[in-house]
N, CA, C and O of each residue as an XYZ file, in Angstrom:
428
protein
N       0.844     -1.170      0.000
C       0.000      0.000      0.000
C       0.897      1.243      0.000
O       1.837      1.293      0.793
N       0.665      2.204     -0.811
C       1.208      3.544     -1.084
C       0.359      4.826     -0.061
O      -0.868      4.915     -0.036
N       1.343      5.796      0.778
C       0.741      6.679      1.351
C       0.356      7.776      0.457
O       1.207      8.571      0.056
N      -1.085      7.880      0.065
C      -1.586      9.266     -0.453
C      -2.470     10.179      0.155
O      -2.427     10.376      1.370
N      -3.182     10.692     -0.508
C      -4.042     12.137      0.347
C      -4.923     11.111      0.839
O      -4.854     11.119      2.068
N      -6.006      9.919      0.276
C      -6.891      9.339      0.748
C      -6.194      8.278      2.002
O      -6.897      7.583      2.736
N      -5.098      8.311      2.047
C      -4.381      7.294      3.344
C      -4.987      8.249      4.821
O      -5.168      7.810      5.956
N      -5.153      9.351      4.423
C      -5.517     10.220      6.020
C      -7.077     10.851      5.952
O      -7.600     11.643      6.736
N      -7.554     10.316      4.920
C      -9.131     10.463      4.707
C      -9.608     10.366      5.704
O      -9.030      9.636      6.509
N     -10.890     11.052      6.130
C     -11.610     10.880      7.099
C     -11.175     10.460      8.542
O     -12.065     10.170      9.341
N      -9.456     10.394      9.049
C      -9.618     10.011      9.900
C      -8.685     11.349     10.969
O      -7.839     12.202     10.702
N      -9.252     11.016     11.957
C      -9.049     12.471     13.308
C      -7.809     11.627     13.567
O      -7.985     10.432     13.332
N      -6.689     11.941     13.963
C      -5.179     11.983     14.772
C      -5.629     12.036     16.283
O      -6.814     12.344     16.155
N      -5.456     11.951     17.294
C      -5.465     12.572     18.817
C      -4.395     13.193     18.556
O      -3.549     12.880     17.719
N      -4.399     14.619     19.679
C      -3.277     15.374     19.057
C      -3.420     15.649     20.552
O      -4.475     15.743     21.179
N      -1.856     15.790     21.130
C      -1.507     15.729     22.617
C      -0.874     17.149     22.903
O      -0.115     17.630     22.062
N      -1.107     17.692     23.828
C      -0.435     18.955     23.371
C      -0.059     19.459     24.875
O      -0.774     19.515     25.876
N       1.457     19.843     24.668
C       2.746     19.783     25.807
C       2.884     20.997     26.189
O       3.545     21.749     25.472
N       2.179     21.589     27.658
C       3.283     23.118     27.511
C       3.678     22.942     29.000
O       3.111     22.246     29.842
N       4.887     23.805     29.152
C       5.785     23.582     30.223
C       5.348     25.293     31.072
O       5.067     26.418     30.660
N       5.538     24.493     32.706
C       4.735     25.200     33.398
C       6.348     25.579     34.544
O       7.045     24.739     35.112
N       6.478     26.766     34.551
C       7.681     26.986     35.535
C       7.574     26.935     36.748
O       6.447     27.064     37.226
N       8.806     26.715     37.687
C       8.665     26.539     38.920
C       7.652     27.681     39.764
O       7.555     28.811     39.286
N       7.016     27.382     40.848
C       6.018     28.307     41.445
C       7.079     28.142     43.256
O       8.204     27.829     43.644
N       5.678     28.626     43.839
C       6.243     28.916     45.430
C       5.790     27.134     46.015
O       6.143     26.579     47.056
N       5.049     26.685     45.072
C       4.427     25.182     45.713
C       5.011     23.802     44.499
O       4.761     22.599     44.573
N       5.521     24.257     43.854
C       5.937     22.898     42.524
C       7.162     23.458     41.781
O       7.292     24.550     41.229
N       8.182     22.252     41.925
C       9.148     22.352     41.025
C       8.361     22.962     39.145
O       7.206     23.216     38.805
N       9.267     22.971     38.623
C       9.321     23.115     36.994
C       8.163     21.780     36.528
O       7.934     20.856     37.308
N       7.658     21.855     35.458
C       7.296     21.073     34.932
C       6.458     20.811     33.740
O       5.661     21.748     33.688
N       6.198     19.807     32.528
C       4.986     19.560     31.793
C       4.101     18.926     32.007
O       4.062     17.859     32.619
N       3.020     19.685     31.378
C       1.694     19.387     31.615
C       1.697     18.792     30.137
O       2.363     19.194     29.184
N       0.888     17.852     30.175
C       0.376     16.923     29.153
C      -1.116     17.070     28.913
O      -1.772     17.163     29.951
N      -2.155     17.133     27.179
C      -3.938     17.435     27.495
C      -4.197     16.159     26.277
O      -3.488     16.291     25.279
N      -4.842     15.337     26.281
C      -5.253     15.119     25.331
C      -6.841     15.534     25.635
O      -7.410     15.221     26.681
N      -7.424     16.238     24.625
C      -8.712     16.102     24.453
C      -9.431     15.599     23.170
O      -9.251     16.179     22.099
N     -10.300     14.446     23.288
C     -10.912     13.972     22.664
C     -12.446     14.343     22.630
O     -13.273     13.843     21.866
N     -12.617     15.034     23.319
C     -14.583     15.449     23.397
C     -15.157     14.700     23.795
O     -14.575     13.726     24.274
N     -16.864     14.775     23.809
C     -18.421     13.950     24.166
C     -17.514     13.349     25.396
O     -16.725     13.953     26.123
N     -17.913     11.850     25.393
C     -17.806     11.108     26.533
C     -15.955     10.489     26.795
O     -15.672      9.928     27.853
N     -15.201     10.640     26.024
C     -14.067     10.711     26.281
C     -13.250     11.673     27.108
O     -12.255     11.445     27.795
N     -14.015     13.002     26.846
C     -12.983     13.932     27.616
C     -11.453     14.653     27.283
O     -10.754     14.768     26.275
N     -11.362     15.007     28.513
C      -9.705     15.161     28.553
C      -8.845     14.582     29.323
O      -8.994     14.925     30.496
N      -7.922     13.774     29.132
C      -6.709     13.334     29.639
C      -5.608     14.167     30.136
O      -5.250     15.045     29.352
N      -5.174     14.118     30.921
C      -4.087     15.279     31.641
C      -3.015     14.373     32.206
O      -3.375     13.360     32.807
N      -1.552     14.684     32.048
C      -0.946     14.240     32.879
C       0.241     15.066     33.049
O       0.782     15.531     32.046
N       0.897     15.395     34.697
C       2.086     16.249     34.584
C       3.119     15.264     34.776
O       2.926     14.171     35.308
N       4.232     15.681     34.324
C       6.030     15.547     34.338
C       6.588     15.916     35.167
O       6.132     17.058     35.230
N       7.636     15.808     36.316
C       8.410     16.976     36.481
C       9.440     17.294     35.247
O       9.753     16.566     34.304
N       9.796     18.417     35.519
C      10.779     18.557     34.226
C      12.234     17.785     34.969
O      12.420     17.758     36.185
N      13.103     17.236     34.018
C      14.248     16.549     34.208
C      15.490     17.328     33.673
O      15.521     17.234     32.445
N      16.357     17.945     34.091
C      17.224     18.661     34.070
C      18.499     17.271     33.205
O      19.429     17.491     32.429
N      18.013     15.974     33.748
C      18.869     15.113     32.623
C      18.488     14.931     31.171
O      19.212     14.568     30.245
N      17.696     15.132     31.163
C      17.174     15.135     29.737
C      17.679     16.352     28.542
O      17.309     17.450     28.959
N      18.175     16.438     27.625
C      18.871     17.261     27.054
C      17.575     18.268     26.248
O      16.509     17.882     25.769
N      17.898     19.054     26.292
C      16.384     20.169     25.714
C      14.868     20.357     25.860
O      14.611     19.195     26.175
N      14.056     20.778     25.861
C      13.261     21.142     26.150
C      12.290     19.775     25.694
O      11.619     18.985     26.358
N      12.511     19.885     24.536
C      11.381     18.463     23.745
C      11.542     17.208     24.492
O      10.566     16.516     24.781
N      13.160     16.787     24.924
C      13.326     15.943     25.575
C      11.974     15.420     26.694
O      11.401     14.331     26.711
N      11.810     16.283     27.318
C      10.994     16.545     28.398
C       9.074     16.366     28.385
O       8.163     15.970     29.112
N       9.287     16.915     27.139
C       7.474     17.457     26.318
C       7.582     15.964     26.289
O       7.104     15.300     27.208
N       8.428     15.191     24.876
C       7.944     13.994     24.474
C       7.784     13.048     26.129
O       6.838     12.269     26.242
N       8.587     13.191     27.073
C       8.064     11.964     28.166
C       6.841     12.290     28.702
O       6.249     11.273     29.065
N       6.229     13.302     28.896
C       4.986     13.849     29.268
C       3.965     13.218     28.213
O       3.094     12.404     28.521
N       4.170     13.654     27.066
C       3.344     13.710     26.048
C       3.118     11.709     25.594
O       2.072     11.301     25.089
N       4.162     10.895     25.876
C       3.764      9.573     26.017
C       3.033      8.987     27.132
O       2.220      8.071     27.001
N       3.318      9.494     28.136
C       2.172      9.112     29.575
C       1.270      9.718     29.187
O       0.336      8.921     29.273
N       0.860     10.719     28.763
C      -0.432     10.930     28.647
C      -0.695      9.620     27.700
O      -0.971      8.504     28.140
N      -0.616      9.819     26.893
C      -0.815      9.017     25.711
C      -0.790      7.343     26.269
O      -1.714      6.765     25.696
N      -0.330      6.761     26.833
C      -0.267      5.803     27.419
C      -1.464      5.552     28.659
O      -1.949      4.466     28.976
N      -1.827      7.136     29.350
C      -2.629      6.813     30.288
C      -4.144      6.889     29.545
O      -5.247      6.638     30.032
N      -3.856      7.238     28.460
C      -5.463      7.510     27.673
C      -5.336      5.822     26.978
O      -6.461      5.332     26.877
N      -4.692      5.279     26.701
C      -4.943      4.046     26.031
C      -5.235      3.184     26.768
O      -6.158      2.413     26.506
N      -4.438      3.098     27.996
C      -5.054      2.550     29.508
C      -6.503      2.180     29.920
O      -7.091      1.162     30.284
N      -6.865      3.740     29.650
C      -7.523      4.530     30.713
C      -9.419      3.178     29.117
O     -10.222      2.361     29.568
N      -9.308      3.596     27.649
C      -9.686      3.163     27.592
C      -9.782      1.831     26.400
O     -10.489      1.546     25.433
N      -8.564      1.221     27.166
C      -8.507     -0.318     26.533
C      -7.745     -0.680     25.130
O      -7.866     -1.680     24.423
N      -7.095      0.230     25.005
C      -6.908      0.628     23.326
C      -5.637      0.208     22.879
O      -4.777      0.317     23.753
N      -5.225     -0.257     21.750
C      -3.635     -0.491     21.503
C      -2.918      0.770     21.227
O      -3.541      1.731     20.776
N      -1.490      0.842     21.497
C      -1.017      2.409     21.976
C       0.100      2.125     20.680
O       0.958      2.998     20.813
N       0.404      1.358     19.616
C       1.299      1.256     18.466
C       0.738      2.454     17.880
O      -0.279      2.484     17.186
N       1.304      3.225     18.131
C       1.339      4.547     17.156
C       2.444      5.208     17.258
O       3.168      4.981     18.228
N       2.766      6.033     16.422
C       3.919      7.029     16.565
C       3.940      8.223     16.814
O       3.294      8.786     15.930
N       4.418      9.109     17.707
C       4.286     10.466     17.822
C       5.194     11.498     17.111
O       6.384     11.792     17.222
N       3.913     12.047     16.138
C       4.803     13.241     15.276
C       4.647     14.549     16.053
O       3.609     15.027     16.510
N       5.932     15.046     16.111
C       6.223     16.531     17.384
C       5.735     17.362     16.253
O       5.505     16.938     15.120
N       5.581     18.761     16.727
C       5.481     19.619     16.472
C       5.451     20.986     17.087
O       4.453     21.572     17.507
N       6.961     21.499     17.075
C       7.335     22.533     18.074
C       6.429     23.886     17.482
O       6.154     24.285     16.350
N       6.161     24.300     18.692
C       4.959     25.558     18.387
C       5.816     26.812     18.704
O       5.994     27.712     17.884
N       6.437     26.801     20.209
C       7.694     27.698     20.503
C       8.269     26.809     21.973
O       7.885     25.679     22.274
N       9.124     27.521     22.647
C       9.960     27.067     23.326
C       9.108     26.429     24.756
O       9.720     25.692     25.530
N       7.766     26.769     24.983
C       7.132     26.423     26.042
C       6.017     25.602     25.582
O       5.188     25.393     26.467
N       5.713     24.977     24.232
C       4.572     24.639     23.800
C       4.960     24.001     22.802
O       5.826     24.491     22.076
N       4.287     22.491     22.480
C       4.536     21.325     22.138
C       3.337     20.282     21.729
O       2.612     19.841     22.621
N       3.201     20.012     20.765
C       2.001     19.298     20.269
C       2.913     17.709     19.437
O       3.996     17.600     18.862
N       1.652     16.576     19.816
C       2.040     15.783     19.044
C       0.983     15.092     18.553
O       0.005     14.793     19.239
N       1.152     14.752     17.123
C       0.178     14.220     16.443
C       0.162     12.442     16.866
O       1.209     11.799     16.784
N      -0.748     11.985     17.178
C       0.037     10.145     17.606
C      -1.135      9.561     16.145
O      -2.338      9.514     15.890
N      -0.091      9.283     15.650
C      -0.683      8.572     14.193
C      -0.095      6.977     14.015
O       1.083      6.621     14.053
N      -1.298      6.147     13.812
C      -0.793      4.930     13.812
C       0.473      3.976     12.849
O       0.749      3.903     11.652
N       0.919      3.451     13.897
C       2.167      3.309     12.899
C       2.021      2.332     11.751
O       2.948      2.125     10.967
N       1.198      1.916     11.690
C       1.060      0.751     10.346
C       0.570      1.706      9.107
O       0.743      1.194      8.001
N      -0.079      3.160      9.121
C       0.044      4.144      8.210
C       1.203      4.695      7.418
O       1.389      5.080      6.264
N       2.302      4.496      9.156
C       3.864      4.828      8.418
C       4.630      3.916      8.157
O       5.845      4.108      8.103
N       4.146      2.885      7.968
C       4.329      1.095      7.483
C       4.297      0.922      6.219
O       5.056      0.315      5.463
N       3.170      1.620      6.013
C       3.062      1.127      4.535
C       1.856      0.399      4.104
O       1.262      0.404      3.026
N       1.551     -0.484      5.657
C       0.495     -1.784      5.480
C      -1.110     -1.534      4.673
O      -1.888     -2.479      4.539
């Protein structure tokens, strides 16, 4: 199978979206993780602390941005083989498209 315009026809992405929240008087540094899906799904949330081992900023977004993503597949029953395409917005804000990976397969 060949990827064309009709390979992404009709279908919605979940799109996870990362922004980093600075230290306060009550919480270290950290990302916040949203997926929202709407109606009876909702929104998914999950925070990070930020990791000072982790090399750059994205470093950080993408581990946030897979727990979420992991706690929404969890949360309802779902296989989590997908891949996350980043998409830097600016230095505090972070989106990822999670598109299944057998699309970027080929299958």
């Amino acid at each position: 199978m060949s990827i064309t315009t009709d390979t992404f026809k009709h279908l919605a992405f979940p799109v996870i979206k990362v922004r980093y929240d600075g230290p306060t008087d009550y919480h270290g540094a950290r990302w916040i993780a949203s997926l929202d899906r709407g109606g009876d799904i909702g929104v998914i949330r999950h925070m990070t602390s930020y990791d000072d081992g982790l090399p750059a900023g994205a470093s950080n977004a993408i581990v946030a941005a897979l727990a979420c993503w992991h706690k929404y597949c969890a949360k309802h029953n779902l296989d989590d083989t997908h891949v996350a395409i980043p998409g830097n917005l600016d230095d505090k804000h972070y989106c990822f498209v999670m598109v299944p990976s057998y699309i970027l397969n080929g299958e």
